[in-house]
C-alpha positions in Angstrom: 74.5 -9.1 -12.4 71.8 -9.0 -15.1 68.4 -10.3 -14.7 67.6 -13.6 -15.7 65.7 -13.9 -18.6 62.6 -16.4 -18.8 62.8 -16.8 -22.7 65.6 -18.4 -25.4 68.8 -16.9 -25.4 69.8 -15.5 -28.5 73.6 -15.3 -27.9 73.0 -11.4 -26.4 74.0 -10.8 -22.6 71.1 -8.4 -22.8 68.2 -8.4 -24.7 67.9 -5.2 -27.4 64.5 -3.7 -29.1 63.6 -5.0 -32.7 64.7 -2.6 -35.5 61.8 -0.3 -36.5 59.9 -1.2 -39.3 60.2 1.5 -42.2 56.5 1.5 -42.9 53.2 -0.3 -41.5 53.4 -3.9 -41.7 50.9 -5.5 -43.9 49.9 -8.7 -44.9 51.0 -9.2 -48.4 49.6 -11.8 -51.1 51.0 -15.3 -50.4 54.0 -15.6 -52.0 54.6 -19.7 -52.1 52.6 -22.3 -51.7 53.4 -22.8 -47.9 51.8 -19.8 -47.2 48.7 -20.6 -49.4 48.8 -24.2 -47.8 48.2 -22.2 -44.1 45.2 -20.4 -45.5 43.5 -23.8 -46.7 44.5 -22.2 -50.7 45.4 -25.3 -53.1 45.5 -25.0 -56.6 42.5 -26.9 -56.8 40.9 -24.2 -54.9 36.9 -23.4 -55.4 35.4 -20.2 -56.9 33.8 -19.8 -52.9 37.2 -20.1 -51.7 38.5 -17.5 -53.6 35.7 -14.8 -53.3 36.6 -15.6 -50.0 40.2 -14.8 -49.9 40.1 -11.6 -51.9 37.5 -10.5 -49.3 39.7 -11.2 -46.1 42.7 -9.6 -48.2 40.7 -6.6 -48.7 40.0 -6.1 -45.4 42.8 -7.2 -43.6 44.7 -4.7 -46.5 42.8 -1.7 -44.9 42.4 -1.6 -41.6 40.2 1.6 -41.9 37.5 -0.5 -42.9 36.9 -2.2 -39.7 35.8 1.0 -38.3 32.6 0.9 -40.0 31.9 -2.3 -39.1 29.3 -1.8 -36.1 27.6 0.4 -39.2 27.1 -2.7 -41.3 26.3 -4.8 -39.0 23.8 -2.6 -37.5 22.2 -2.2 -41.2 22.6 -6.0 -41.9 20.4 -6.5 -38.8 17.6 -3.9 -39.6 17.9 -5.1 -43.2 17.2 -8.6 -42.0 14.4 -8.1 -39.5 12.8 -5.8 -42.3 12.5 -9.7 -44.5 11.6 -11.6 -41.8 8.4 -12.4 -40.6 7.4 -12.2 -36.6 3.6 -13.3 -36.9 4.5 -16.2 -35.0 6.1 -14.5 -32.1 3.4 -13.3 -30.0 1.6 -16.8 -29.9 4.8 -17.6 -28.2 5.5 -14.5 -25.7 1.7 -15.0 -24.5 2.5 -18.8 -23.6 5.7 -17.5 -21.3 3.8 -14.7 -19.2 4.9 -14.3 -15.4 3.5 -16.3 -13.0 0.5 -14.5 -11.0 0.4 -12.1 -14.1 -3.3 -13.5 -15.6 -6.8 -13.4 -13.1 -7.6 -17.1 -13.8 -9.1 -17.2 -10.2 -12.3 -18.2 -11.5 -10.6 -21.5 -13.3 -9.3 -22.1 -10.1 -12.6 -21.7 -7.9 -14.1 -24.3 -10.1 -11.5 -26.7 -10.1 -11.0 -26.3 -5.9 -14.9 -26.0 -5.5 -15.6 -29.6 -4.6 -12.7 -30.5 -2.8 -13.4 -27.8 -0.5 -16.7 -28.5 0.6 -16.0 -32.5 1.3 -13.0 -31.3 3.4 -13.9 -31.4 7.3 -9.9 -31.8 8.4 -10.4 -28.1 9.4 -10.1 -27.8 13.1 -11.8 -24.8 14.5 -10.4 -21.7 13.1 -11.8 -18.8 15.1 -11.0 -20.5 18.4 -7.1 -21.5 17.4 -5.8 -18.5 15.2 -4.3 -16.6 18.0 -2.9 -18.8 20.5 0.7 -18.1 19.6 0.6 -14.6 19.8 4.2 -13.4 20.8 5.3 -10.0 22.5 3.7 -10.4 25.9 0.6 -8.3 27.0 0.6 -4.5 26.4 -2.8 -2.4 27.7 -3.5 1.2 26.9 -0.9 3.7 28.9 -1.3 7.7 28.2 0.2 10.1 30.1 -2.9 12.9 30.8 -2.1 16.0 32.4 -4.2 17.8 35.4 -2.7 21.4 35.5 -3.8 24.6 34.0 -2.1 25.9 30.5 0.4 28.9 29.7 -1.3 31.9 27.8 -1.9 30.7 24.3 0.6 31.9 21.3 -2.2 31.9 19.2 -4.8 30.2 17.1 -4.4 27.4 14.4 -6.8 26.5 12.6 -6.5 23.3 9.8 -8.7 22.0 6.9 -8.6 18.4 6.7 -8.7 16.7 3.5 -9.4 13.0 2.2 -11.6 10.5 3.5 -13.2 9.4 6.7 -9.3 8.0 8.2 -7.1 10.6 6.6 -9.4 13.0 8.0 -9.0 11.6 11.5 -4.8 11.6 10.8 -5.1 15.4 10.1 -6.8 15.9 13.9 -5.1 14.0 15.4 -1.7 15.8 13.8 -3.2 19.3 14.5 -3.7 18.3 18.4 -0.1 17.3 18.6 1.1 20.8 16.6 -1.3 22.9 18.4 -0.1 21.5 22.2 3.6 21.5 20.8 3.3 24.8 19.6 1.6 26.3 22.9 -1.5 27.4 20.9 -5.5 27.0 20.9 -7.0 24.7 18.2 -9.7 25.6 16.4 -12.2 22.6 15.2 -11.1 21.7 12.2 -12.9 22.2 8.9 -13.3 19.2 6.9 -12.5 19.7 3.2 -15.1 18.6 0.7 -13.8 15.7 -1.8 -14.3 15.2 -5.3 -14.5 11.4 -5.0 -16.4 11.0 -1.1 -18.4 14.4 -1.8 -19.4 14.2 1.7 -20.4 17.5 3.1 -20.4 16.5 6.6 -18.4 18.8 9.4 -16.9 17.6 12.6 -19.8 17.6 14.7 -21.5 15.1 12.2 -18.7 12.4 13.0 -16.9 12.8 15.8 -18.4 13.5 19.8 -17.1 17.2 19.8 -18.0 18.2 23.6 -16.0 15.1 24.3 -13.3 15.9 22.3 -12.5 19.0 24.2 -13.2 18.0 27.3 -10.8 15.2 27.1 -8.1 17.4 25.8 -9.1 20.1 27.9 -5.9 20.1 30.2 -3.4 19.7 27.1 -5.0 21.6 24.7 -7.1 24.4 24.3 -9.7 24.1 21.9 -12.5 26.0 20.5 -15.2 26.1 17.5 -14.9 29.6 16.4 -12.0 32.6 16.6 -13.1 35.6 18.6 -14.5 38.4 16.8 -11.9 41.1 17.8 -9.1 38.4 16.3 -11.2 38.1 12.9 -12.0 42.2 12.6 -8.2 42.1 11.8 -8.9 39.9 8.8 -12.4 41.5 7.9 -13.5 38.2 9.3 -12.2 36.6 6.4 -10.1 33.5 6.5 -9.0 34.0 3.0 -7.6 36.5 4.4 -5.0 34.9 7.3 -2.2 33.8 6.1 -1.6 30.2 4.9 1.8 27.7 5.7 1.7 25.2 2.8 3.7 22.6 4.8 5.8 20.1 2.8 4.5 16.6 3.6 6.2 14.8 6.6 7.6 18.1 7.9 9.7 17.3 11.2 8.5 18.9 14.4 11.7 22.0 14.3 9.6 23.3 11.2 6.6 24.5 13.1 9.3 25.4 16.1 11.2 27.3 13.6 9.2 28.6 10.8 5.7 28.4 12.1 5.8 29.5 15.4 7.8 33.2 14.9 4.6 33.8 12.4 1.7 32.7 14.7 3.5 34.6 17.3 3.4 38.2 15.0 -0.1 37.5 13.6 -1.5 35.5 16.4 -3.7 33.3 13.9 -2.7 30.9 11.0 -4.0 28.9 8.6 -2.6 25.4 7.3 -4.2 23.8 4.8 -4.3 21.0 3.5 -2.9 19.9 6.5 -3.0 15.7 5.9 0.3 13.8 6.4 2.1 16.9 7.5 3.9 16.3 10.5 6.9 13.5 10.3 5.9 9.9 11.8 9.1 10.2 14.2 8.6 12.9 16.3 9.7 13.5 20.9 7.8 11.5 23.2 5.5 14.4 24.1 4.0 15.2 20.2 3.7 11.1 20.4 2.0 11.5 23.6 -0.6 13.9 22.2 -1.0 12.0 18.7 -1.4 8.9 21.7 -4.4 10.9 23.6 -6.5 12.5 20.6 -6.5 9.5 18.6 -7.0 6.5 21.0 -8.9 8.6 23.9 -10.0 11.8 22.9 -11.8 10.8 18.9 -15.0 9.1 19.3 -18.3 8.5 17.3 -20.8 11.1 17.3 -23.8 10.0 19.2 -25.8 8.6 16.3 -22.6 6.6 14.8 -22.1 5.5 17.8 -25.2 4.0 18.6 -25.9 2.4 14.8 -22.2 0.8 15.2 -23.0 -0.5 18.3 -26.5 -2.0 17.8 -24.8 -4.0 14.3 -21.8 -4.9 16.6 -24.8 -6.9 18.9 -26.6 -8.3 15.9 -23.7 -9.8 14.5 -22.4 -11.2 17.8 -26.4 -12.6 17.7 -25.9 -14.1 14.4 -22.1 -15.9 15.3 -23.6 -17.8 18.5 -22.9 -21.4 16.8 -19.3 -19.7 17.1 -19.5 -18.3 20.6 -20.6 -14.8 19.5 -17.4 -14.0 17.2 -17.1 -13.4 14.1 -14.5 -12.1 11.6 -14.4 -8.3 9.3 -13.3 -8.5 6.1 -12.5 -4.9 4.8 -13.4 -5.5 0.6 -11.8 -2.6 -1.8 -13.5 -3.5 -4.8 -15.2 -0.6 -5.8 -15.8 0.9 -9.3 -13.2 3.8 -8.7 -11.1 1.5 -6.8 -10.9 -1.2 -9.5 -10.4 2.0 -11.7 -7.5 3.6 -10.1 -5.7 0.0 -9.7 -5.5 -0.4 -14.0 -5.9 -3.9 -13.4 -7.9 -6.8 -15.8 -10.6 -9.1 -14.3 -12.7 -11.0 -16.3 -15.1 -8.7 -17.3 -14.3 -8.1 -21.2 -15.3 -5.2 -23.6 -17.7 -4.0 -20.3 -15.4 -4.1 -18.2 -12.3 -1.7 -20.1 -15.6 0.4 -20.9 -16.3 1.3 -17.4 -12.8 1.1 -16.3 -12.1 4.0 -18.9 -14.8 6.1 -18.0 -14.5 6.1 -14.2 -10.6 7.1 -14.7 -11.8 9.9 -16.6 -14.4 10.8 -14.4 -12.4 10.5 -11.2 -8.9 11.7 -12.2 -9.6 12.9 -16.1 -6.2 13.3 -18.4 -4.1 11.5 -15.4 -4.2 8.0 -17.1 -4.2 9.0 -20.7 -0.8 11.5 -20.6 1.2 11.1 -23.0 3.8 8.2 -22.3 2.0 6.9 -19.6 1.9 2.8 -19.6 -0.4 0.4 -18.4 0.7 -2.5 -17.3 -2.5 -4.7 -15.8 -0.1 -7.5 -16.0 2.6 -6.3 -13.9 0.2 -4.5 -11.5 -0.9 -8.4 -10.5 2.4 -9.7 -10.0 3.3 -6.7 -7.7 0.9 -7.3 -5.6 -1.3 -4.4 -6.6 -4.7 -5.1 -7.7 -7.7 -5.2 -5.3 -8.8 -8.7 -4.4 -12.2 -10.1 -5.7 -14.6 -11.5 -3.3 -14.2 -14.9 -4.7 -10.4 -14.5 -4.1 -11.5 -13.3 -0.5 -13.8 -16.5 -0.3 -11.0 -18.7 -1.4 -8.4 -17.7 1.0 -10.5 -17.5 3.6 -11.5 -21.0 3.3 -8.0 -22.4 2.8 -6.9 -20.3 6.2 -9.1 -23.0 7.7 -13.0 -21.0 7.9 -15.7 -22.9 6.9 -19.4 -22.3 5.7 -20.2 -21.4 9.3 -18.1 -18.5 10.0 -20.0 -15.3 10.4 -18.2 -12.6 8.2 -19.3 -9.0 8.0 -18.1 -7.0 4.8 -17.5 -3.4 4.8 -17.0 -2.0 1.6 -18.8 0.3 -0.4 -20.6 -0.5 -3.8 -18.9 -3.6 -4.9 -18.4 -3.2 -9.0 -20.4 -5.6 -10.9 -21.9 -6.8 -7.5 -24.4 -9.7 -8.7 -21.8 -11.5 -10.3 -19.4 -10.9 -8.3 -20.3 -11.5 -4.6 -22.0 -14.7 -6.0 -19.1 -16.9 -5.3 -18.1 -15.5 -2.0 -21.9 -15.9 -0.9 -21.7 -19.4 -1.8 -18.7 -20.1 0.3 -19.9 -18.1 3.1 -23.6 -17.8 3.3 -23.5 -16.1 6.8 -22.0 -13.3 5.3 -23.6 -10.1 6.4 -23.3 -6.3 5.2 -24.6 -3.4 7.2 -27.3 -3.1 4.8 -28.7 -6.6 5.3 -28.1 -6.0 9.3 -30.1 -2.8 9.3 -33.2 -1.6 8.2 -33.2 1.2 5.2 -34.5 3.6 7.6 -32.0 3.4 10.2 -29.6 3.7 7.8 -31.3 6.3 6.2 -29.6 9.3 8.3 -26.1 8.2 6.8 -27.2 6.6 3.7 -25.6 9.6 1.5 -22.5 10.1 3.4 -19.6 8.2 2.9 -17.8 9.0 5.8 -20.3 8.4 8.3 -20.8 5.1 6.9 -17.0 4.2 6.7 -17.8 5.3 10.3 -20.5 2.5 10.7 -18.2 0.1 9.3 -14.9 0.7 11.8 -17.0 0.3 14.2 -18.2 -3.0 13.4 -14.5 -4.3 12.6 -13.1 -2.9 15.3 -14.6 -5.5 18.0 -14.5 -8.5 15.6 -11.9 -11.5 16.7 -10.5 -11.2 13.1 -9.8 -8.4 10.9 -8.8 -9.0 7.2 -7.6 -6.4 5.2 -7.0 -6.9 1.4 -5.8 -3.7 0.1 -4.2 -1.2 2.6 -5.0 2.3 2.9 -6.0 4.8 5.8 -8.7 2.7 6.9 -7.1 -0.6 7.8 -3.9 1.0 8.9 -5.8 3.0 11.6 -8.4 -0.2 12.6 -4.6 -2.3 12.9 -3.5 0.4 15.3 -7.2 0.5 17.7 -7.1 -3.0 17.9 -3.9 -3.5 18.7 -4.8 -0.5 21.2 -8.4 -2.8 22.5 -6.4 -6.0 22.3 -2.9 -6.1 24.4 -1.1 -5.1 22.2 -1.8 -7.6 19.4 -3.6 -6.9 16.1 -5.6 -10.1 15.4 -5.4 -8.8 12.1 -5.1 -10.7 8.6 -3.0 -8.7 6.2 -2.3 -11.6 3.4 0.8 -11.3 1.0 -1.0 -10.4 -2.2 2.3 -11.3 -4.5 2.1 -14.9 -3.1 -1.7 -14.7 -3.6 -1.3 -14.1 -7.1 1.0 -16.9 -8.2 -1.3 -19.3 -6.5 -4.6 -17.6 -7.5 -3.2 -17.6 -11.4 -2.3 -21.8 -11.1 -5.0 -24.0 -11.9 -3.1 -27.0 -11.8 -2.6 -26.8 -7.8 -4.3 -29.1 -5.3 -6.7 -28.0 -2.8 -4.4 -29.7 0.0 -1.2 -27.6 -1.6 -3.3 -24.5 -1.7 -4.5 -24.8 1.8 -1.3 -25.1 3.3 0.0 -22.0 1.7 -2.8 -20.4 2.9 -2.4 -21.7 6.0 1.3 -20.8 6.2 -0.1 -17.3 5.4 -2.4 -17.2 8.7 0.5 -18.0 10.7 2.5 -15.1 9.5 -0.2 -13.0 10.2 -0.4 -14.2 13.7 3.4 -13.9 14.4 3.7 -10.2 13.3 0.4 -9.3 15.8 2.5 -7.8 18.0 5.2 -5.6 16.7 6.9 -2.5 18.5 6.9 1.3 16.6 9.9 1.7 14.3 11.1 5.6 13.8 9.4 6.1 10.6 6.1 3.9 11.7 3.0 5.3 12.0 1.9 5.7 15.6 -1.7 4.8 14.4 -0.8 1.7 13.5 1.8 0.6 15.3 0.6 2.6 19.6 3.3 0.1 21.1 5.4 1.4 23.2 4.3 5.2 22.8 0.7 5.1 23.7 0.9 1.3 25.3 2.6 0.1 28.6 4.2 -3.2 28.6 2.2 -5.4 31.3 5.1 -6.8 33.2 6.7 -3.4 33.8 5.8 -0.7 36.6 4.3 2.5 34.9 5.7 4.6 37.3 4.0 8.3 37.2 2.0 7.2 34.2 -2.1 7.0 34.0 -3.8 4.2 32.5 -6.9 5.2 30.6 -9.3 2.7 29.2 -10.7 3.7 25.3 -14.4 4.1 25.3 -14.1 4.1 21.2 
C-alpha cells in the first residue's frame, strides 16, 4: 500500500524525481509579450523602465554579483553619510538625554523653595521615623573567655592602610587571624597615606592599655618584638618575611599557608593587611572580629573626651526637639568630587580644579589612554556625591523642618560659600564641629584627619538619625555600632541615589509629589533597620546574629557585654 499523496495526481502510482536539467537554469530575455506583460514591459514602455529591466537582467543573469552586494552597500552608505550634513543632530541628541543624567538641582530648589516653607502638614519627624521598626529587639551578646592561652606560635605583626575606618577593619581582622592562628599580636603600625597624610600611630587614636586588656584572655598582644626574636633579623623588619595576602582570603589560607611559616620563622609580616580576610568566616574568627571591634576599640582619651563634650552640646542645642538631633555624613570634598568625574554647576572653574586634583591625587589614572568619562552616566548610576542643597532638599521632603538640629561631618566641603548656602538656609541649626568647638580645643587634632574622622563618629554615633549619602568605610562601620547601641536597628538613612537623581534632575515636579517620594524613601529606610548578616556581609555592618543576641531567646553559656564606645 503506497502512501497517500497530499498533492495532484499526475496519473503515476508513485511520484518520480524531475529529469536533471543539462545546465544552470537561467532566466532568459522574455520571449512573448505575456512574459513582458508579467514584468509591467508594454511596448509603450519608458526609457526608466528599461534601464530598469536591463539592470535586473543583469543581475539576475549572474548570480556572482550578489556576492558583493554587502560591499556596495556598505560603500553606498559611507558614500552617503560622506554628502550629508549632521549639524543638526546634536541639538537633537542633547534634547533626549536620560532622565537624572543633568544636576539641575538648583532649578529645582528655586522652583520648590516657597512651597516648602508655607508647608506645616509635616507631623513631627524625629519623634515618628522609627516606630515601625521590624526584627524584634537584639542587645550586644559576645562570648569573652576567662582561661589562660596555649604557648604562642608566634608573632604577627600588620601595617594597616587607608583611612581612619579601613584602618580600624585591618585590627580588627589581625585580632581574629592572630587568635585563629594561636599567635601574639603585635600593635599594629598604621601606614602613612598619600591622600589623609596623617602620621598618627595607634596610641594617638585608639585607648591601647584597654585594648589589650580587654583582649587579654583571647589574644596576646604586645607593642614591640623581643630583642632575642629581632637579633635574628638584625632588628630589621625589612628583613622578616612578608605574606602578600590576596584580598578576601578565606580563613584555610592563613591555616594552610600562613601558619607552617610563622611556625618555622616564628615572626611574619603582612602588609598591607586591609580587606584580607573573607567576610564569611566560623563562628569563633566572627566572635573575635565581634569583641575587638564592638568591645575592645575605643577612643583614645583625648578623642574620647572632645566627642563626648560636642555630643552634650549638640543634645543642648536640640532641646526644642527633646535633646535629639540627626548626623548627616556629607562626601563632598574636593578630592571626593574629583574621584566621582561628575559635573555640577560650577563651569570653566569647576573642570579646572576637578582636573588638577585628579592629577594631584591619582596622576595618569584618569587621563590613560582610552579611558572615558561619562559625568552623565555616573548621575544616573547613582554615583556622584550629593550636594548639600540636594541634602537640604531631601531632608525636608522626609518631613524635617527648619528646626531640626543637624550636625555635618565632612571634611572641607568644595566651593564651601556657595555651596552650603542653601542647606544653611533650610536648616539654620545646622552645626559643624568647628562651629561647636573652640579653635583651641580643636587645635590638638586640627592637622589630622583621622583623629577628626574620629571626632566626627563619635558625634553620629549617639544621634537618633544617621544619614549617609555616599557609602564608604565610615558609614558602613557607624551602620554596624549603631545597630550594635540600638537593638539591633540602624536608625540609619541610606537614600536610593538613582531615584534621587531622576527626581532631583525634574523641575516640572510638585513639592507634594516630591515629598511623597521622599517620604516613601524614609520608610524604606526604616524597614531595612533591622536586617540579619548574609555570608558575604560585612560583620561591621550587619553584628546581627554573630555579635548580637536576639531578646526573646535564652543566651545560654553566653556573656552579655555592654559597649563603652
Amino acid at each position: 500500500m503506497h502512501a497517500k499523496n497530499r498533492l495532484p495526481s499526475s496519473g503515476h502510482n508513485t511520484p518520480s524525481p524531475p529529469a536533471s536539467p543539462l545546465r544552470s537554469p537561467r532566466l532568459r530575455h522574455p520571449r512573448s509579450g505575456k512574459t513582458a506583460a508579467r514584468f509591467g514591459l508594454g511596448v509603450n514602455r519608458s526609457i526608466t523602465q528599461r534601464v530598469a529591466w536591463i539592470v535586473l537582467t543583469f543581475l539576475l543573469r549572474r548570480q556572482g554579483v550578489f556576492l558583493f552586494a554587502p560591499l556596495l552597500y556598505i560603500s553606498g552608505m559611507l558614500f552617503y553619510m560622506g554628502t550629508v550634513s549632521f549639524d543638526v543632530v546634536p541639538d537633537v541628541i542633547k534634547s533626549r538625554r536620560a532622565p537624572g543624567s543633568v544636576y539641575r538641582s538648583p532649578e529645582l530648589y528655586a522652583k520648590l523653595r516657597h512651597e516648602m516653607d508655607a508647608d506645616n502638614s509635616s507631623s513631627d519627624a524625629m519623634s515618628t521615623i522609627w516606630k515601625h521598626a521590624k526584627g524584634g529587639d537584639w542587645r550586644p551578646c559576645i562570648n569573652k573567655f576567662s582561661g589562660g592561652l596555649p604557648e604562642s606560635n608566634g608573632y604577627i605583626y600588620v601595617e594597616a592602610n587607608g583611612g581612619l575606618n579601613q584602618q580600624r577593619t585591618s585590627i580588627c581582622n589581625a585580632v581574629a587571624v592572630a587568635g585563629y592562628l594561636n599567635a601574639t599580636l603585635v600593635i599594629p603600625n598604621f601606614h602613612f597615606h598619600s591622600i589623609w597624610r596623617d602620621p598618627s600611630k595607634f596610641s594617638d587614636i585608639y585607648d591601647e592599655e584597654f585594648f589589650v586588656k580587654t583582649l587579654e584572655n583571647d589574644v596576646r598582644i604586645v607593642d614591640t618584638v623581643p630583642g632575642y626574636l629581632m637579633e635574628r633579623f638584625d632588628r630589621n623588619l625589612t628583613n622578616v618575611f612578608n605574606f602578600r595576602i590576596k584580598a578576601w582570603a578565606p580563613v584555610q589560607y592563613y591555616r594552610d599557608t600562613v601558619l607552617p611559616r610563622l611556625l618555622e620563622e616564628k615572626f611574619i609580616r603582612i602588609s598591607p593587611f586591609a580587606n584580607r580576610l573573607s567576610f564569611d568566616a566560623p563562628p569563633e574568627v566572627q566572635r573575635l572580629r565581634c569583641l575587638a571591634n564592638y568591645e575592645a576599640l575605643r577612643f583614645s582619651s583625648p578623642l574620647l573626651t572632645m566627642g563626648q563634650t560636642l555630643v552634650s552640646r549638640m543634645k543642648e542645642r536640640s532641646k526644642i526637639n527633646g535633646g535629639k538631633y540627626i548626623s548627616v555624613h556629607l562626601r563632598f570634598e574636593e578630592d571626593m568630587v574629583a574621584f566621582s568625574c561628575c559635573v555640577y554647576d560650577g563651569g570653566s572653574k569647576e573642570s579646572e580644579d576637578m582636573v588638577a586634583a585628579r592629577e594631584r591625587g591619582w596622576k595618569g589614572k584618569f587621563t590613560k589612554p582610552g579611558r572615558v568619562i561619562r559625568p552623565g552616566a555616573n548621575r544616573v548610576n547613582g554615583k556622584c556625591p550629593l550636594t548639600p542643597l540636594e541634602v537640604g532638599l531631601m531632608l525636608r521632603g522626609m518631613g524635617f523642618d527648619k528646626s531640626t538640629s543637624i550636625f555635618l561631618a565632612s571634611g572641607r566641603i568644595y566651593d564651601s560659600e556657595r555651596h552650603m548656602a542653601p542647606l544653611l538656609e533650610m536648616f539654620p541649626l545646622l552645626q559643624t564641629k568647628e562651629m561647636l568647638a573652640s579653635s583651641e580645643e580643636l587645635a590638638p587634632f586640627k592637622n589630622y584627619s583621622s583623629r577628626m574622622a574620629a571626632i566626627d563618629y563619635t558625634v553620629c554615633l549617639h544621634s537618633e538619625v544617621f544619614v549617609t549619602t555616599q557609602g564608604g568605610n565610615f558609614p558602613h562601620f557607624l551602620l554596624g555600632h549603631r545597630r550594635y547601641l540600638f537593638n539591633g536597628h540602624s536608625k540609619t538613612i541610606r537614600p536610593d541615589k538613582r531615584k534621587l537623581a531622576v527626581y532631583f534632575d525634574n523641575p516640572k515636579i510638585g513639592w507634594r509629589t516630591f515629598k511623597r517620594h521622599m517620604l516613601s524613601m524614609r520608610a524604606h529606610s526604616d524597614s531595612k533597620g533591622v536586617e540579619l548578616k548574609r555570608p558575604n556581609d560585612s560583620i561591621y555592618s550587619f553584628p546581627c546574629p554573630n555579635c548580637m543576641c536576639h531578646a526573646n531567646k535564652t543566651e545560654d553559656s553566653r556573656t552579655v557585654v555592654v559597649s563603652t564606645s
